[in-house]
VOGU-3710 file (C-alpha; in Angstrom, 3 decimals, decimal comma):
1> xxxxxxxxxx> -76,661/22,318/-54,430  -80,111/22,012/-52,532  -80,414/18,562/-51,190  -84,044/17,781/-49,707  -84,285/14,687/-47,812  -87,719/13,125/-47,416  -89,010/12,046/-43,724  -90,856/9,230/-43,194  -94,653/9,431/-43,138  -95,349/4,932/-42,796
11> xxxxxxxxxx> -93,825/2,021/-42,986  -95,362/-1,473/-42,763  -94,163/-5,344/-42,431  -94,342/-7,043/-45,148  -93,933/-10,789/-45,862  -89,855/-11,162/-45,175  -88,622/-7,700/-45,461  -89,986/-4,029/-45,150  -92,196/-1,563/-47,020  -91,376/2,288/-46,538
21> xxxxxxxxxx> -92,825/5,351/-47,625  -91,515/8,997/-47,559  -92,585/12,154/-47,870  -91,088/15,411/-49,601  -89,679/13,409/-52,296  -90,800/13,347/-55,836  -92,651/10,303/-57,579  -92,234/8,297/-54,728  -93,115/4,685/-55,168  -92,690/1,058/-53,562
31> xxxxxxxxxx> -90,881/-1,857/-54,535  -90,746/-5,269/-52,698  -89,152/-8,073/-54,384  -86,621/-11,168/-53,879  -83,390/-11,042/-54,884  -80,478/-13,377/-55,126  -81,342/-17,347/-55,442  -82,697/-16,887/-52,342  -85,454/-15,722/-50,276  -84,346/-12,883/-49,255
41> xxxxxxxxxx> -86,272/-9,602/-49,120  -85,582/-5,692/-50,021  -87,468/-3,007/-50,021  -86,605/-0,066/-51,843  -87,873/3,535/-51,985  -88,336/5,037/-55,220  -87,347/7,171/-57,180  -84,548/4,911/-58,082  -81,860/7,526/-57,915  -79,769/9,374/-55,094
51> xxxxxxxxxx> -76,905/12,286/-54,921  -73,705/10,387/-54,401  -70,154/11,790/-54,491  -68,676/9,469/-56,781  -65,066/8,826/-58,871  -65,125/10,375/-62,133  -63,182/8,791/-65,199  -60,131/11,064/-64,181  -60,094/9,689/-60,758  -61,178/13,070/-59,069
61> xxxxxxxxxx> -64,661/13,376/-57,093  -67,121/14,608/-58,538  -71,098/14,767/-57,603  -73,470/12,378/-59,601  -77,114/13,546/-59,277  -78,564/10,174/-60,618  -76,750/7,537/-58,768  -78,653/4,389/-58,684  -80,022/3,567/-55,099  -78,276/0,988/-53,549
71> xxxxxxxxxx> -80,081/-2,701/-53,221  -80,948/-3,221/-49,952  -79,319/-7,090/-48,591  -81,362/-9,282/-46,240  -78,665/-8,446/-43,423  -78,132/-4,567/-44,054  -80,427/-1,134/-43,714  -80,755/1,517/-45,686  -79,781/5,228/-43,988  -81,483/8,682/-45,323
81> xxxxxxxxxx> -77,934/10,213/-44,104  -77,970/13,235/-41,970  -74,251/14,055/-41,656  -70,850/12,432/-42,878  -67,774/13,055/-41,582  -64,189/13,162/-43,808  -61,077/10,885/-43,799  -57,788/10,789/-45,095  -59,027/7,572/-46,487  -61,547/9,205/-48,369
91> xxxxxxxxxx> -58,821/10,697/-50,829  -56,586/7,822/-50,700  -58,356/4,991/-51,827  -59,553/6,545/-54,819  -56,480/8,001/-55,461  -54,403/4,326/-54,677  -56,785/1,954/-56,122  -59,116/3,778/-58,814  -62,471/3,012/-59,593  -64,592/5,361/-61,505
101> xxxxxxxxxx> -68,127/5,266/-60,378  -67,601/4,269/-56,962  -69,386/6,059/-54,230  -66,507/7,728/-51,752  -66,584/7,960/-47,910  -66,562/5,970/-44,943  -68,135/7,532/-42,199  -71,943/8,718/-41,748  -74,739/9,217/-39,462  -78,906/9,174/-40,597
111> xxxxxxxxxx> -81,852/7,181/-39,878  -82,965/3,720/-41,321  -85,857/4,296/-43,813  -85,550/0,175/-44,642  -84,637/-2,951/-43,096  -83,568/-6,234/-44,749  -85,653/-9,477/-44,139  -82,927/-10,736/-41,801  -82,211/-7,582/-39,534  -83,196/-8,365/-35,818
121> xxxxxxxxxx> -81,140/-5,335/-33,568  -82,192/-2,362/-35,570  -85,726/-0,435/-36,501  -87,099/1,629/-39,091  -86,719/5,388/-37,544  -84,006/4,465/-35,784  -81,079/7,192/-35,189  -77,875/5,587/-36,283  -74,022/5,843/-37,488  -71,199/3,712/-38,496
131> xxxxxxxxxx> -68,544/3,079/-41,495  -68,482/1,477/-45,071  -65,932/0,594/-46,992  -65,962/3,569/-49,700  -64,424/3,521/-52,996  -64,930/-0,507/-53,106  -64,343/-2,250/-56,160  -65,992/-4,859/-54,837  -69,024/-3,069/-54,206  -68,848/0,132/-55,882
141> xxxxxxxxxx> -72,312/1,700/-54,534  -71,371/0,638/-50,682  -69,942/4,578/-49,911  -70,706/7,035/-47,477  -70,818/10,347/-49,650  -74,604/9,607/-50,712  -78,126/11,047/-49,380  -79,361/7,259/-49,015  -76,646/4,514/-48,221  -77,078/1,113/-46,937
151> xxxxxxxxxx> -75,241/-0,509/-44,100  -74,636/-4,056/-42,265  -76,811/-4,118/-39,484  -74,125/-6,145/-37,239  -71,745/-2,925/-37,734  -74,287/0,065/-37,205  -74,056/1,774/-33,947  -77,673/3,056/-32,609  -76,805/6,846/-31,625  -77,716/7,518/-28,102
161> xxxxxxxxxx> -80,558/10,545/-27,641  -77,794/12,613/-26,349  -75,842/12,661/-29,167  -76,842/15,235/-32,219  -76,315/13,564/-35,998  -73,058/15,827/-36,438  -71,891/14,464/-33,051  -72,048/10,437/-34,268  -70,585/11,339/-37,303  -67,613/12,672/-35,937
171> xxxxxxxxxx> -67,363/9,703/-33,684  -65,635/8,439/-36,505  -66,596/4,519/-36,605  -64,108/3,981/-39,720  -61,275/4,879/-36,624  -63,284/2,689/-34,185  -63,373/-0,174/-36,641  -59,336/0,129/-37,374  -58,730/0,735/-33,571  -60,094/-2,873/-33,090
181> xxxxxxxxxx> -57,516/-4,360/-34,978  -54,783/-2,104/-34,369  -55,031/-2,095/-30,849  -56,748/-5,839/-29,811  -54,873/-7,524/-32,552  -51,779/-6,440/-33,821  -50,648/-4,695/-30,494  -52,376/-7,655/-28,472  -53,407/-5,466/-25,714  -54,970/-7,400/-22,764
191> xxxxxxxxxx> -58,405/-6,275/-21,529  -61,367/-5,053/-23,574  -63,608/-2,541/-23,171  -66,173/-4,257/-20,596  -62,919/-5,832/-18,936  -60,302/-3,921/-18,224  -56,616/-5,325/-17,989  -55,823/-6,031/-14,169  -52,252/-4,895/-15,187  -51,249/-1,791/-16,719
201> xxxxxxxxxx> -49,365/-1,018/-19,808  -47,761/1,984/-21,170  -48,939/2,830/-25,061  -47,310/5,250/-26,865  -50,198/6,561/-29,454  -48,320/8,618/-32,365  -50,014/11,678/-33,613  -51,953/11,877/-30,233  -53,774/15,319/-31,376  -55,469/13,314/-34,727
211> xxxxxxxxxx> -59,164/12,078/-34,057  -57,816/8,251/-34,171  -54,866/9,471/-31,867  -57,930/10,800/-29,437  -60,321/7,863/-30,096  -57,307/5,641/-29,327  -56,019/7,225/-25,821  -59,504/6,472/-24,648  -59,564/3,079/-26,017  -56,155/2,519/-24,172
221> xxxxxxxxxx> -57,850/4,192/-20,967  -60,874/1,672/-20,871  -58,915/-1,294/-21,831  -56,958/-0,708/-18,253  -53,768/0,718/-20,030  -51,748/4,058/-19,695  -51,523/6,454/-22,711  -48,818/8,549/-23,801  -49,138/10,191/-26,732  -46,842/12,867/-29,454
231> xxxxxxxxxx> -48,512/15,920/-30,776  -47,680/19,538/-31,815  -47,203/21,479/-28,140  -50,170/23,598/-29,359  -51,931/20,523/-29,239  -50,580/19,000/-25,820  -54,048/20,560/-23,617  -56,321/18,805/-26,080  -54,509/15,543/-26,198  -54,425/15,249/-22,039
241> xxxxxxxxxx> -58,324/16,480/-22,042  -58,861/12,993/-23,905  -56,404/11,078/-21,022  -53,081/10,714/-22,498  -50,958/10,693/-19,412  -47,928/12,595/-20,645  -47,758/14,252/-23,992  -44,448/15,044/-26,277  -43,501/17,150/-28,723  -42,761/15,157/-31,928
251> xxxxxxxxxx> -41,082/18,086/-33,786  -38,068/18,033/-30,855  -35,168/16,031/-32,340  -34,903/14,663/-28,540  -38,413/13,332/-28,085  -37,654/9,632/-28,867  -34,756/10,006/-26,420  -37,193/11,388/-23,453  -39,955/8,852/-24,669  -37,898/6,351/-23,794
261> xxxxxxxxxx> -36,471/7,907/-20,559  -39,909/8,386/-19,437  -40,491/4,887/-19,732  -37,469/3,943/-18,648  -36,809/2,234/-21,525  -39,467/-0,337/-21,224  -41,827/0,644/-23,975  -43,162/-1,818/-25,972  -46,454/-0,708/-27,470  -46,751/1,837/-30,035
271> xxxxxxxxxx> -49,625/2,923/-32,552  -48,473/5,299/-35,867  -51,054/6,347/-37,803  -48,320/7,220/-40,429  -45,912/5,122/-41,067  -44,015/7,571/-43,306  -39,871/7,717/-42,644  -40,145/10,593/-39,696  -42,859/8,466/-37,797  -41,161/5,403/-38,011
281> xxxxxxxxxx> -37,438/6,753/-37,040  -39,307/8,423/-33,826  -41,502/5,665/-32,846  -38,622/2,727/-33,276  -36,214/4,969/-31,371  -38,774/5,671/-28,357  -39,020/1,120/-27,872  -37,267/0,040/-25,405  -34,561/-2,265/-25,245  -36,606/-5,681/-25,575
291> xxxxxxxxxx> -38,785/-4,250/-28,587  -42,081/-5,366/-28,758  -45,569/-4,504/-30,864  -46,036/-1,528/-33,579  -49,043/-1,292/-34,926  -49,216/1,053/-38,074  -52,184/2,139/-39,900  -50,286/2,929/-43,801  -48,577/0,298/-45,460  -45,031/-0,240/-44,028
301> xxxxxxxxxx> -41,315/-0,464/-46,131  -39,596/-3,278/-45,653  -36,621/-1,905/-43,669  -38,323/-1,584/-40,471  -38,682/-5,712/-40,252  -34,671/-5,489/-39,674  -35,108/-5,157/-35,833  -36,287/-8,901/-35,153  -37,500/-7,952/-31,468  -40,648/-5,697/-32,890
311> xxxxxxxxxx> -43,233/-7,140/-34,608  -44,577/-5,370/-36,965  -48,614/-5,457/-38,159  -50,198/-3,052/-40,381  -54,271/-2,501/-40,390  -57,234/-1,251/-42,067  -60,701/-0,371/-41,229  -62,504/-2,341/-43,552  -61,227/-5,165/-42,960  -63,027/-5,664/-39,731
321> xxxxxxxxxx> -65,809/-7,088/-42,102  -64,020/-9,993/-42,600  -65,101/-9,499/-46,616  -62,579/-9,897/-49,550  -60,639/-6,590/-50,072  -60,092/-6,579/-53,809  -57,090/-4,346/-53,297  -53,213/-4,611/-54,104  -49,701/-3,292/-53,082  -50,252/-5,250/-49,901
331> xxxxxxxxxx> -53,396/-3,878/-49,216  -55,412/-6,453/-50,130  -57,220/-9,092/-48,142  -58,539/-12,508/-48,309  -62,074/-13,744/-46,568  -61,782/-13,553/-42,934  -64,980/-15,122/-40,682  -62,509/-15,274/-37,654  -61,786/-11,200/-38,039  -65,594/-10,870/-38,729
341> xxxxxxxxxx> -67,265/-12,645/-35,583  -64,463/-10,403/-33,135  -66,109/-7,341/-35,237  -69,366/-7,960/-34,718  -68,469/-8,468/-30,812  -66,043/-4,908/-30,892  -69,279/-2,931/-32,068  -71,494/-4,925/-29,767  -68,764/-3,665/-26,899  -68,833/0,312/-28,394
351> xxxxxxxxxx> -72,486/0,243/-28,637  -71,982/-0,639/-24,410  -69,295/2,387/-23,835  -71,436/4,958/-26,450  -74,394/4,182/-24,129  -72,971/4,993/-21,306  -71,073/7,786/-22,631  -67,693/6,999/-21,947  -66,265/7,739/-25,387  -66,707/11,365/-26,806
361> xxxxxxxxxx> -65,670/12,687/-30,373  -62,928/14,469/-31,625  -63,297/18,585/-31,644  -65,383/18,720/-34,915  -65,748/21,448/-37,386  -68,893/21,580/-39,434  -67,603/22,582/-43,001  -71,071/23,153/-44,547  -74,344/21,714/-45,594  -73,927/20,297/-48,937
371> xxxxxxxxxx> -72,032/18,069/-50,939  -70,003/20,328/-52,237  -69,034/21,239/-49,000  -67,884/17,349/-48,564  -65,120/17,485/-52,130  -63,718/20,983/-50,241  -63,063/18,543/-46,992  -61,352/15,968/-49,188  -59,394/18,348/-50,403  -58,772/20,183/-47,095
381> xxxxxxxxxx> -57,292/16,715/-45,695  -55,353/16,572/-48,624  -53,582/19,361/-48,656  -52,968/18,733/-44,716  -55,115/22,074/-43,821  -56,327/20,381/-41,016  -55,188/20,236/-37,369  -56,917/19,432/-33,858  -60,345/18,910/-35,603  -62,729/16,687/-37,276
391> xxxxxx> -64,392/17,644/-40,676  -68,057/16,923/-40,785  -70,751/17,750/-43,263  -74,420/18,205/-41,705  -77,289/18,047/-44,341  -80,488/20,256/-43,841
//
């Protein structure tokens, strides 16, 4: 599928919101108008329609060619998207919680063609990248998968001039975004970014070789704290290149025991990204003997709130935007303004480390150029043909 994206040829202020205009695209048209019971603005660039990948009736992906454009909010921008980047998420919600019609995908990277009346820290033409909530029953056109998406401007990253579209995509904000929480909150790490911890800790991240393993082991790093992480050995040199200080084999029925020889059984910080029997057995074995925080990033059985010395918290991205998650099975989540205003201060800290470079992307692999290309990744991540890299998709 040929997918021609417009650039912009002018944009003007208009009375509380933003007019745009585009070139290369057919019929193209202007409409300003109020929306809500309030005075809020939108401006939207016609025609009305956009290429989305979207949930059919049968729950698979499919590619809708007239998806409605997305109304623009007085607190959110509208992206012509450059490149996206692919999840295990992105087959997993759909798949969990289905919702035919939805747009899929989480993570992106573009330019703003529009501004809502109330945006202050971002500009039309700006480069840009962060995470929605795909797949959201609450908001079923709020995806990434799309050639025009629209975004909160409180959790949109500006890219640095260094970094190419394909680059900030990878960067993978959805893992940034779940990071947050799984390492600030549930773990309770002390430090932050700007700050780090006077005092040292030892973190075990699980699955070091994954790009939220490597996003994490530099989180750790800047926070103050010491990263170990488990990985494939053909994965160890990759793992250390991102700062994990020792790196074990989780395939060796002995690595819990030299996990917790290493850290002479004092560990009491662990991230899993998987939460599935094997990852719990290692990770609970490698704690040492006064327990302490796991953090886990898939919905956790029951069993493992037995051992009353670990306490157990399980994340999700999207929930860093302290909105309603109109999910089940445990997944769901109530209003949160608290979770919300340490959000908008975690991306206003990334923006800070971005800047100055001190957080890189995953190895990436550019799968193609066209939506198509982007159902092949879900699937690839599905079918776990993926290992030491980040699929991205980069539009011409």
């Amino acid at each position: 599928m040929a997918v021609s994206f417009g650039c912009i040829k002018r944009c003007w202020r208009l009375e509380g919101g933003w007019g745009v205009q585009s070139q290369g695209e057919p019929n193209i048209a202007f409409l300003l108008h109020k929306s809500f019971s309030m005075q809020i603005s939108r401006a939207v660039s016609l025609p009305s329609t956009r290429i989305a990948v979207v949930e059919g009736n049968d729950h698979r992906l499919i590619i809708d060619d007239n998806a409605p454009l997305p109304n623009v909010r007085p607190d959110e921008i509208l992206v012509h998207v450059k490149a996206v980047a692919i999840n295990p998420c992105d087959y997993k919600m759909h798949e969990r919680f289905p919702c035919p019609g939805a747009v899929d995908g989480c993570d992106f990277s573009g330019v703003i063609v529009a501004i809502g009346s109330e945006v202050a820290n971002l500009s039309i033409g700006d480069r840009v990248c962060g995470a929605v909530h795909g797949s959201n029953p609450v908001r079923p056109e709020s995806g990434a998968f799309a050639n025009y998406i629209v975004s909160e401007s409180e959790f949109t990253l500006k890219v640095p001039d260094s970094m190419s579209f394909e680059e900030a995509a990878g960067l993978g904000v959805t893992g940034l975004a779940t990071l947050a929480m799984a390492l600030f909150k549930a773990l309770a790490l002390p430090g932050t970014l700007d700050e780090p911890a006077p005092k040292s800790r030892t973190v075990l991240v699980h699955g070091g070789s994954s790009s939220v393993g490597t996003m994490a082991i530099q989180l750790v790093r800047l926070a103050g704290h010491i990263p170990i992480a488990t990985c494939s050995p053909r994965n160890f040199d990759l793992v250390k290149s991102f700062g994990a200080e020792e790196v074990f084999d989780y395939n060796n029925p002995d690595c819990a025991k030299d996990i917790k020889a290493y850290t002479k059984n004092s560990l009491s910080y662990v991230l899993d990204p998987f939460t599935d029997a094997k990852s719990i057995a290692l990770c609970y074995g490698a704690m040492g003997r006064a327990g302490g925080r796991y953090s886990c990033l898939e919905m956790y059985p029951d069993y493992i709130l037995d051992r009353k010395t670990i306490k157990v918290s399980f994340v999700m991205g999207p929930a860093l935007l302290g909105h309603r998650l109109a999910l089940s099975d445990g997944y769901e989540r109530d209003e949160d303004p608290e979770m919300r205003a340490f959000g908008v201060q975690w991306y206003k800290s990334v923006q800070k480390v971005l800047d100055q470079g001190k957080i890189k992307p995953h190895p990436l692999r550019v799968l193609g150029h066209s939506f198509e290309s982007v159902l092949e990744g879900v699937d690839m991540l599905k079918r776990k043909a993926v290992s030491g890299e980040k699929l991205v998709v980069v539009f011409d």
